[in-house]
N, C-alpha and C positions, 0 to 999 in steps of 0.2 A: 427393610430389604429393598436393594433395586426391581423397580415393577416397568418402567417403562424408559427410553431412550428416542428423542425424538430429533432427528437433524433438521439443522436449518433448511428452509427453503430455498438461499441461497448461500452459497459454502465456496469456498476450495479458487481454484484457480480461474481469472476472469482473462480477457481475452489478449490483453495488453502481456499478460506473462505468460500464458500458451504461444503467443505466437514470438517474443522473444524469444523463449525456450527453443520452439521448430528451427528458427535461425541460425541459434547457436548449434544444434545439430546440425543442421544442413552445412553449413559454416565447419564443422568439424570433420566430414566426409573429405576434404579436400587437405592430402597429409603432404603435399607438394611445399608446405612451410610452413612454423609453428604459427598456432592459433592463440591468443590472449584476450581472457576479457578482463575489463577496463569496469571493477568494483566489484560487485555483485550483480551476476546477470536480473536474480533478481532477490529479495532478501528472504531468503530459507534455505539454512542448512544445508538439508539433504540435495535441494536441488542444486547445490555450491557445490559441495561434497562429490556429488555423482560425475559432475561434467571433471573437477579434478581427476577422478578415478580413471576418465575417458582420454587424460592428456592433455585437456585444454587449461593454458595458462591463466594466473591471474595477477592481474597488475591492480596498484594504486595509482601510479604515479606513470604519465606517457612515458616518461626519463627512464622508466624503469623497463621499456621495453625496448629487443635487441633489433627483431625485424618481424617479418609475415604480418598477419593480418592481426585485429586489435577489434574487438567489438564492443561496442559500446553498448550499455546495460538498459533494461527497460524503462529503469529512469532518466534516461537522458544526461547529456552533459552540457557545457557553456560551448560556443562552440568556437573559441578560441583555440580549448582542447583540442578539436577535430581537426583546427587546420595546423594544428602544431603535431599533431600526429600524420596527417599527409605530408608536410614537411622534410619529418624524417624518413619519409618512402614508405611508413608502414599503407596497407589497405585498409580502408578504416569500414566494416559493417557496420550498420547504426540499427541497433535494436530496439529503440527508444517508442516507448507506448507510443499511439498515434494520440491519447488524450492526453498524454503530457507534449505532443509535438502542438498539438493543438490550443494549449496557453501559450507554448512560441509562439504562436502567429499570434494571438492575440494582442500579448505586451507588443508585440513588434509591429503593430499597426496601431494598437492607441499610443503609444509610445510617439511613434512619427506624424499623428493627429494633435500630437502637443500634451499627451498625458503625464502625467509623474503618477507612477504607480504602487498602491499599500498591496504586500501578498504576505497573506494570511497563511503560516506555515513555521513547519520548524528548520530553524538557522541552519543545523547539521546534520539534513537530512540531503540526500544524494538528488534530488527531483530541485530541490529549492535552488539548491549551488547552480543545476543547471538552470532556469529559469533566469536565475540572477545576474547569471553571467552573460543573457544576451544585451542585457544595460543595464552594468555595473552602478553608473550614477542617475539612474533614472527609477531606482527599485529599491524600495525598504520592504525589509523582513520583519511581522511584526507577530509574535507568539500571545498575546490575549488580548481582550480587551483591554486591560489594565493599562500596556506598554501604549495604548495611543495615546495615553494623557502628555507624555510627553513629547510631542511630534508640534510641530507649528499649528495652528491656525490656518494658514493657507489657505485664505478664502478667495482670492482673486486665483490658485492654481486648477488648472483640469486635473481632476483626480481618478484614477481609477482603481479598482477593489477585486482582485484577483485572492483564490484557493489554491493554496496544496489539495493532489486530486483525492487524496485518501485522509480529508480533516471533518471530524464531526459535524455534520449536519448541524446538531444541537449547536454546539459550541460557535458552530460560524453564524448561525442566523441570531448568537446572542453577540457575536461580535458586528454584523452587519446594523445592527440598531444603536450601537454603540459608534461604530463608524458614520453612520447617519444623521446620529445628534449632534458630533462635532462638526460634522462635514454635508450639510445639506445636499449640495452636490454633487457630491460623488458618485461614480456610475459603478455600478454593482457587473462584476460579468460572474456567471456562476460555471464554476470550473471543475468543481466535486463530480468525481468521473463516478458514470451507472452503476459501475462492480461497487461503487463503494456503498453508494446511496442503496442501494438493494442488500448488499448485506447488513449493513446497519440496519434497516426497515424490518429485515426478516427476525435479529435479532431484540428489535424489541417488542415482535410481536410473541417472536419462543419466550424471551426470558420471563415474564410473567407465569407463565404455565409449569414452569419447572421448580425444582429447590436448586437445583445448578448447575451452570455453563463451564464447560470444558470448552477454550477456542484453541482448536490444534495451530501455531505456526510458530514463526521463531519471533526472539525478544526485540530482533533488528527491524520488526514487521512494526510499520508505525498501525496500517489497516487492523492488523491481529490485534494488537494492543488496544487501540480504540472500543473491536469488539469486547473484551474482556472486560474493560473501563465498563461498557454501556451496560453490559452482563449483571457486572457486580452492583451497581446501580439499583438495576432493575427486580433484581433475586436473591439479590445480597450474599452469591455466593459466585463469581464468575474467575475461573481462573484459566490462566494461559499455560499451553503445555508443550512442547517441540512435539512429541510423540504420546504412545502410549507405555512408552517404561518410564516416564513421571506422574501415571498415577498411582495413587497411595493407597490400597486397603482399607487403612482407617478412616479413609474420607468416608467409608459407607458402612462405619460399624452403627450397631443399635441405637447409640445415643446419639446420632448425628441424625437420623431421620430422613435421610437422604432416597428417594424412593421415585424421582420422575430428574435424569437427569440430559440436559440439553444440551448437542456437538453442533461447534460450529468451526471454520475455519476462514482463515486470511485468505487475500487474494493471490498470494502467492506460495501458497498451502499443494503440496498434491494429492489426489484422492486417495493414492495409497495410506496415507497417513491418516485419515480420518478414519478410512475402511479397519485398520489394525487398533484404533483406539473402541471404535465400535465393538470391532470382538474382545477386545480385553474388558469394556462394560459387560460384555456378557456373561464373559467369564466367571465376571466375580458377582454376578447374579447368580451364578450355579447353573447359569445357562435356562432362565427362568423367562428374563425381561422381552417384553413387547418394543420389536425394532421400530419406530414408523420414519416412515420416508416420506416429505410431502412432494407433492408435483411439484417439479423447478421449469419456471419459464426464465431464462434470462433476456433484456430489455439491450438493447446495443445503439446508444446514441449516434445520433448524427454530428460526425467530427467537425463538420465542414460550419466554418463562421470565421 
């Protein structure tokens, strides 16, 4: 029987998608012309869902928008985009994390010091495209270790070693060593933003304690998937859920032994969603289980470099 429920220390929405979000609200008070955002303001569902429900447009493609204003999402875009969207007279709000505007400045200043730079990241994710697109020929994308084997030598190039802000800890400090041995000189800039490094951290201090991780966000959530990854790793039982009407009854019948189980959520997760999987754990405890909450401090780097 479920005996205990213990949330992560750090969970749920970090500060880069709160305050996109505030934007996009703010941003929607003004009904003088239609509103569009430009991808996913940020990657969950509900929070897609809700701002449709509100009115607010959504675009892929600038092409596909008629006029008013256009916002662009907490991950950022190329900003070729932005000025092909002022262009067409749209108002373009830029809602883009200040830690993803924060490897713009980076590439864009070793970049102009002579760099050619490796980022460590996935090809088709919305944050990369933008990063990539502030120099198209000056930026490889490179997804594991493995993919450096074939990359030059480049020993006489300045090289630099840029992150997606939401890429495993684990995984990049095994790719930074691997980066290393091919590339002695390469200069490392660590770009893995706090919200992520802390909930990673907190999850693999819960996952050990438990039999299994529920991480509430959507599938579009590279942060949420990571947690899940790190979860199943760790407890050998970590899965990812949008809500609490995907969990299963039989996850916690007798022979599964399921009796201490661990919530955590993406950074683009909102609390109500945690709060509603919480009570459906308890529910199916018979309203028995011990909640515990740990004290959350959140950590908020300094943007500025």
């Amino acid at each position: 029987m479920l005996k205990k429920i213990i949330l992560a220390r750090h969970h749920g929405f970090c500060m880069g998608v709160k305050r996109a979000i505030n934007i996009a609200e703010e941003t929607a008070l003004d009904k003088s012309a239609p509103v569009t955002i430009l991808n996913e303001i940020v990657h969950n569902e509900a929070v897609v869902d809700r701002f449709r429900q509100q009115g607010l447009g959504q675009a892929f493609s600038v092409n596909d928008v008629a006029g008013g204003t256009l916002i662009i999402s907490a991950h950022g875009i190329a900003p070729n985009v932005i000025e092909d969207a002022k262009n067409r007279g749209l108002n373009v709000v830029d809602a883009t994390c200040p830690l993803v505007t924060r490897i713009y400045n980076i590439v864009t200043k070793i970049i102009q010091s002579g760099y050619y730079v490796i980022h460590y990241g996935d090809r088709q994710h919305d944050e990369t495209a933008g990063i990539v697109g502030h120099a198209p020929d000056r930026i490889t994308v490179v997804a594991s270790a493995d993919d450096l084997a074939s990359l030059p030598d480049w020993k006489e190039r300045k090289l630099g070693l840029t992150s997606q802000t939401t890429a495993s800890q684990e995984k990049f400090a095994e790719f930074k060593k691997v980066a290393k041995q091919k590339w002695p000189h390469i200069e490392v800039f660590d770009t893995i933003c706090n919200a992520t490094e802390q909930r990673q951290s907190a999850i693999m201090d819960l996952a050990p304690q438990v039999d299994m991780v529920l991480v509430v966000g959507s599938k579009t959530s590279a942060n949420s998937k990571r947690l899940a990854d790190i979860s199943n790793t760790l407890c050998g039982r970590g899965i990812l859920i949008d809500s609490a009407n995907d969990i299963r009854d039989d996850w916690f019948g007798e022979k599964q032994g399921i009796q201490r189980v661990g919530v955590s959520a993406g950074a683009s997760t909102p609390e109500f969603l945690v709060e509603d999987v919480i009570r459906r754990l308890v529910e199916i405890s018979g309203g028995t289980a011990e909640v515990i909450v740990p004290e959350r401090r959140e950590r908020i780097r300094n943007t500025t470099r």
